[in-house]
N, C-alpha and C positions, 0 to 999 in steps of 0.2 A: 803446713804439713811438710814434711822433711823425708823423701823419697830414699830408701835403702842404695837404691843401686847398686842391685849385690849381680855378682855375677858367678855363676856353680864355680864350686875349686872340689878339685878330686879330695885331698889330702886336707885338713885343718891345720893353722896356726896351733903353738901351745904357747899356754899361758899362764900364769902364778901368781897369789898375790904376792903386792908388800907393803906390809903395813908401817914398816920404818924403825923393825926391830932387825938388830944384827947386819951390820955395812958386810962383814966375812960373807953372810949368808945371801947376801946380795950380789957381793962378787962370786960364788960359788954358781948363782941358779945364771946369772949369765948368758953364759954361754948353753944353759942347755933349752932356752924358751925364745922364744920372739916377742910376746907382749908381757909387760908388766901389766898388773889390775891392778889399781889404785884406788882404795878406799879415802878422803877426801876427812871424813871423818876420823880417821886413825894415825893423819897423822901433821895433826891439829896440835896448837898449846893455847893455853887461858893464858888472854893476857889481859886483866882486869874482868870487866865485863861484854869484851868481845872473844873473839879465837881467830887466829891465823896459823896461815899451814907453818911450819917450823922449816926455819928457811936451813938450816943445816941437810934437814932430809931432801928438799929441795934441788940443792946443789949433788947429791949423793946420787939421785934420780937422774939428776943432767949427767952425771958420770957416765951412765948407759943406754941413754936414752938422746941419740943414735947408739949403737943398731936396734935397741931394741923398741918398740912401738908403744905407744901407753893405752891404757882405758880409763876410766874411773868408773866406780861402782859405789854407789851412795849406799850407808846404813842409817842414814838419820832422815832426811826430806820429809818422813812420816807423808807423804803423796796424799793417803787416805783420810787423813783427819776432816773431821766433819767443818771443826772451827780454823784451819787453815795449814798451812806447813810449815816447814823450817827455814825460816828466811836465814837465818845464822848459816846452814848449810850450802844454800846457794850461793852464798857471799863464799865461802872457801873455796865450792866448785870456780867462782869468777874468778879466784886465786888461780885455781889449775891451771883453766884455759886461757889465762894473761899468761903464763911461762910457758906451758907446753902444747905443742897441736894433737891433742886428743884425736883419737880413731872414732869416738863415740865414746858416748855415756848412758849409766843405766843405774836403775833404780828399783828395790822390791814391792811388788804391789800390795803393800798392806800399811797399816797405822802404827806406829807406836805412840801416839800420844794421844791423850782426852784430854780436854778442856786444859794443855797447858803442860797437866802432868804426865811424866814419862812412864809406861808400863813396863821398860824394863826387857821388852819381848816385842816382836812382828807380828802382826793379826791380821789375819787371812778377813779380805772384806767381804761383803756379803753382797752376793751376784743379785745386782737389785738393779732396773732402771734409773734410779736413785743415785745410784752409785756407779754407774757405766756412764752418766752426764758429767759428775764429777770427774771422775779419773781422765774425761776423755779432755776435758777442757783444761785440766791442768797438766799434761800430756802437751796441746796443743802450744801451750803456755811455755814450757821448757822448749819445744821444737824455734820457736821464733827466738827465744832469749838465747842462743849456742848456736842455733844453723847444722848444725850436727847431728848424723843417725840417734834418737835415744830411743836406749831397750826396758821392757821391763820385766822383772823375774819373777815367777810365784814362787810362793812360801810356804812352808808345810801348816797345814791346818791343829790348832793347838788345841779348838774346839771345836765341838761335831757343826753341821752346818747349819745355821737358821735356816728357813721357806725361803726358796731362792727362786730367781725369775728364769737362770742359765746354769748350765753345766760348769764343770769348771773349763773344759774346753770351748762352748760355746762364748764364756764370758770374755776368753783369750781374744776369739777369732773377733767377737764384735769390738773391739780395743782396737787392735789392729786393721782393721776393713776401715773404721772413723776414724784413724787417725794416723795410718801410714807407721806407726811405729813399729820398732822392732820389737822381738822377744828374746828373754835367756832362758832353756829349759836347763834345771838341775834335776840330777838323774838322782843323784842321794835322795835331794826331797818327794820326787816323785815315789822311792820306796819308802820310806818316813810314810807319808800318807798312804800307801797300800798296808803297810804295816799298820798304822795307828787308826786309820779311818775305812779300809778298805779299798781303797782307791783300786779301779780295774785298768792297769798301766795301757794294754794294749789298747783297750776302747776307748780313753782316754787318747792315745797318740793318732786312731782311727779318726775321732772326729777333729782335730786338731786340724788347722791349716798352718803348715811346717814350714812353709816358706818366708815366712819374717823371721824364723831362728837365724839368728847371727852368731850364736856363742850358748857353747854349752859350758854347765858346771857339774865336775866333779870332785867327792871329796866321802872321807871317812868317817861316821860321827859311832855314836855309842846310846847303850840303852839305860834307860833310870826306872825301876819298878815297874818293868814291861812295856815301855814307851819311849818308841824308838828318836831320840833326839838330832835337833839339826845343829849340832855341835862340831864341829870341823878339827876334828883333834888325832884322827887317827889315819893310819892309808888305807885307800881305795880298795873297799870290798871285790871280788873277782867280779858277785852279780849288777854291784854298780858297774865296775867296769864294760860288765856284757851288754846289760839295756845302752851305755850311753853308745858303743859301738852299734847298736840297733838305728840309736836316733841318727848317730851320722850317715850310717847309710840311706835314711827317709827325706831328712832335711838337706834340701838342693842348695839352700845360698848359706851353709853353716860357714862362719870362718873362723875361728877358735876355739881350742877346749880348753876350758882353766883348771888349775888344781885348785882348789883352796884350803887352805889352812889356817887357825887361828894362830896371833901370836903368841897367843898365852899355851900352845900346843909346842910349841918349838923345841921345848926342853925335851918331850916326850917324844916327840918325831926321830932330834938330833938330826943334824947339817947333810950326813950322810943319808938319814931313812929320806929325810925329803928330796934331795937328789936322783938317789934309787927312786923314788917315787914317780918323777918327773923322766926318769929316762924310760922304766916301765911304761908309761903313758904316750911317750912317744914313739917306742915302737907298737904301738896297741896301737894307735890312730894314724901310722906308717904304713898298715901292713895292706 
């Protein structure tokens, strides 16, 4: 077990990804963030049949990184899978933290793979005894392999929930109590799921134990045939805005907010809306 040792900070870090598109847009966010987020998976190349991180983006990273601090944030590990995880992925994450001293790592709690095949999508797991042994042992499993805080994020729900043993907050809290780990709440996904499933945000945040939040996310996404998606392509709604300014005032050991954005969103953001973006947010989480 990998003990937080967070200690209260009035003000949060801000944070951004980068996925390892646009060097300008690298030098651009800069100056206006303290942590990069680093997705491990994104910015990877095939090299036969393995993958290594792309040593160009590598060096691009070391450019900034002093002053700026890193994290990683896994979208592959698939944690949840019944028949095992992404060992490919871990081998990249050992990439990271062989070059850079990560602050911590984190990872979504849900599956994307069955028996092998990729679904293409995150799947909210099912709050099961079951599944609260798994998660927690392969939880413990990362903690000893890095020595490092690791967090974990939930995900918006894409289908309604099976008979479940825990709430979605209780499922959080017993993660956490077994196994010292952090958590990331996203404030997008938490409306996503009020919108799509009903989720009751505030009962929800009432039973939560807020004190292993380390890092919030926030971010824009869009709706498809009245279903609100977790697609990260737009800026930050005013009411995401307002809940996550809720959670930081709740959560005592928060210490970053991240923007997130996809890369594939870049064009439609433009160098400038993400910038604006990121200076709105830090005077949001300044004030």
């Amino acid at each position: 077990m990998v003990s937080l040792n967070l200690a209260a900070k009035a003000r949060p870090a801000l944070a951004t990804t980068y996925e390892g598109v646009g060097l300008d847009l690298l030098h651009r966010i800069t100056p206006l963030v303290d942590y990069l987020e680093i997705p491990p998976d994104s910015i990877a190349r095939a090299d036969g049949t393995t993958e290594n991180l792309r040593p160009e983006l590598l060096e691009a990273i070391a450019c900034v990184a002093p002053p700026l601090k890193l994290i990683a944030h896994g979208v592959g590990l698939s944690i949840g899978s019944f028949d095992g995880w992404n060992e490919n992925y871990l081998r990249l994450l050992d990439q990271l933290f062989h070059r850079f001293p990560l602050e911590w790592h984190s990872e979504h709690l849900a599956y994307t793979t069955v028996a092998g095949e990729n679904l293409g999508a995150m799947i909210a797991m099912p709050r099961t005894e079951e599944t609260l042994d798994l998660i927690c042992h392969r939880v413990q499993r990362l903690q000893a392999r890095y020595g490092v805080p690791f967090l974990l994020e939930h995900v918006i729900h894409l289908l309604p929930d099976p008979h479940c043993h825990y709430t979605n907050a209780a499922f959080l809290n017993a993660i956490t109590a077994q196994t010292g780990c952090g958590l990331i709440l996203d404030a997008y996904n938490l409306e996503c799921d009020r919108h799509n499933q009903g989720l009751d945000i505030p009962a929800f945040l009432d039973e939560l134990n807020l004190e292993p939040v380390r890092e919030l996310h926030i971010a824009g996404g869009t709706m498809h045939n009245g279903f609100q998606l977790d697609i990260h392509s737009r800026p930050t709604a005013e009411s995401t805005l307002a809940l996550a300014l809720d959670i930081i005032a709740r959560s005592p050991n928060l210490r970053v907010v991240t923007y997130e954005f996809l890369k594939e969103a870049i064009p439609a953001l433009g160098h400038d809306g993400i910038c604006g973006e990121l200076a709105r947010i830090r005077k949001a989480i300044s004030q």
